[in-house]
Every structure is written in C-alpha cells, then in structure tokens.
C-alpha positions as CSV (number, residue, x, y, z in Angstrom):
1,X,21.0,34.5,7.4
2,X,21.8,31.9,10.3
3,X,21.7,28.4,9.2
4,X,18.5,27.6,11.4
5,X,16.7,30.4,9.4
6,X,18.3,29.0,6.0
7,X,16.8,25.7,7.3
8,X,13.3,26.8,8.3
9,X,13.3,28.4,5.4
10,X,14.0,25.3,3.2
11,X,11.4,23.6,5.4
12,X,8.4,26.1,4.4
13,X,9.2,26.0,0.7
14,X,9.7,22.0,0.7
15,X,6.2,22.3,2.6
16,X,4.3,24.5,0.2
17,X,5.8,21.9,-2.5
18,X,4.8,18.9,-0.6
19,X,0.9,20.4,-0.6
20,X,1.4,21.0,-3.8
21,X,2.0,18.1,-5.2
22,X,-0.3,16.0,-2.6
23,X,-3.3,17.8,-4.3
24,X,-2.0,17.3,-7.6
25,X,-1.3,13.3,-6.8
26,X,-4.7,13.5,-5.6
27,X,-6.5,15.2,-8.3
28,X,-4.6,12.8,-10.5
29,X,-6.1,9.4,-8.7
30,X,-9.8,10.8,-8.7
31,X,-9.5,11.6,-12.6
32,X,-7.8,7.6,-13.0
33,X,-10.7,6.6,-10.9
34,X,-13.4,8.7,-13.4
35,X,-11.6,7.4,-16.5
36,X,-11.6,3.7,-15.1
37,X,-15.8,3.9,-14.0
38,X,-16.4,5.4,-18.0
39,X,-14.4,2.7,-19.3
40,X,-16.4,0.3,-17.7
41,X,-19.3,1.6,-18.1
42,X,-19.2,2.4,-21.8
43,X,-16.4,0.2,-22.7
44,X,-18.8,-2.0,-25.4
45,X,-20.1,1.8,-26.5
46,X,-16.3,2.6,-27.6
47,X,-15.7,-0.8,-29.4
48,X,-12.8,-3.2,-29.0
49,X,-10.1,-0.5,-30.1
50,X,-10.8,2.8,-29.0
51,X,-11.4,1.1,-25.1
52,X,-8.0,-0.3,-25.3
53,X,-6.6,2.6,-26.7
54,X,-7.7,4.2,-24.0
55,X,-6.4,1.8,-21.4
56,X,-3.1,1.7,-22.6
57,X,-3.3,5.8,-22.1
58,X,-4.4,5.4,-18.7
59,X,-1.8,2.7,-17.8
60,X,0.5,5.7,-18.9
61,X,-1.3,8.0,-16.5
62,X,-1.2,5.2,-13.5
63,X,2.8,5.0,-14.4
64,X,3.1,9.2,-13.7
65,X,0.8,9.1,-11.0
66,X,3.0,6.4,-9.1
67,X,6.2,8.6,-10.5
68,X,4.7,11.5,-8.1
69,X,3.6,9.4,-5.3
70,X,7.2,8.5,-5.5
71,X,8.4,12.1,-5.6
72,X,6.3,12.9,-2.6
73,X,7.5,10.4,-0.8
74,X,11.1,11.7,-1.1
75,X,10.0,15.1,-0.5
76,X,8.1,13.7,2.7
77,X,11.1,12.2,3.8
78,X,13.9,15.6,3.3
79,X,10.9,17.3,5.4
80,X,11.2,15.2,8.1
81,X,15.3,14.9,8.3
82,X,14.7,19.3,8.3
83,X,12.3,19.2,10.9
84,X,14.7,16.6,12.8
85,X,17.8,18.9,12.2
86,X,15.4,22.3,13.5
87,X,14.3,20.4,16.4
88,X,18.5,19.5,17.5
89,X,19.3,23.1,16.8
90,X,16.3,24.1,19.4
C-alpha cells in the first residue's frame, strides 16, 4: 500500500471515529440537559440530599462530557492535518 492510500485510509477510520464520538458527545449533552430540567423540576420532591447527590453525579458527567468534546476536538484537528497532507500529495 502507497502512503496516499495508507493516508486515506487513516482519514476514513479517523472519520467513522469522529461521527462516532460526535453522536455520543451529543447524546451525552441532551441526557445532562434531561437530568438538569428533572432536577429542577423535582428538586424539593428529592429532598435536600438525594438532589445534591445527584448534582454532584452530574458535575461528574459534565467533567466526561467536556473530556470528549476535548477528544473530538483533537481528533477534528489530525483529520484536518490528513486531509491537508492528501490534498499536497494530489
């Protein structure tokens, strides 16, 4: 294998991981967005220490979902220094 089909190659498999974890980050936001709505709507329902029990959980979740928006990020950027390096190649 040539390196420009090594290197579109890499590209398509960094791609399918960039959708990937796009729809996961996404998923991931809409569920912190649910959990945030229940909390406030039931938060005097849940008492004083299940609702901040539950907040600190979801500041845990925020912290992974930034973690992968991170990631993404990264992988968003090695996709375009591939797609750079495919297009000198010609």
């Amino acid at each position: 294998m040539n390196i420009k089909s090594e290197l579109e190659n890499s590209l398509k498999v960094l791609e399918e991981e960039y959708r990937f974890w796009m729809v996961e980050t996404i998923k991931m936001g809409r569920g912190i967005e649910t959990m945030e709505d229940e909390l406030a709507q039931h938060d005097d329902d849940l008492g004083l220490a299940r609702a901040a029990d539950l907040r600190r959980r979801l500041a845990s979740i925020r912290e992974k979902h930034e973690m992968l928006e991170e990631k993404i990020l990264a992988v968003r950027h090695r996709l375009e220094e591939l797609r750079e390096r495919l297009e000198q190649m010609g």
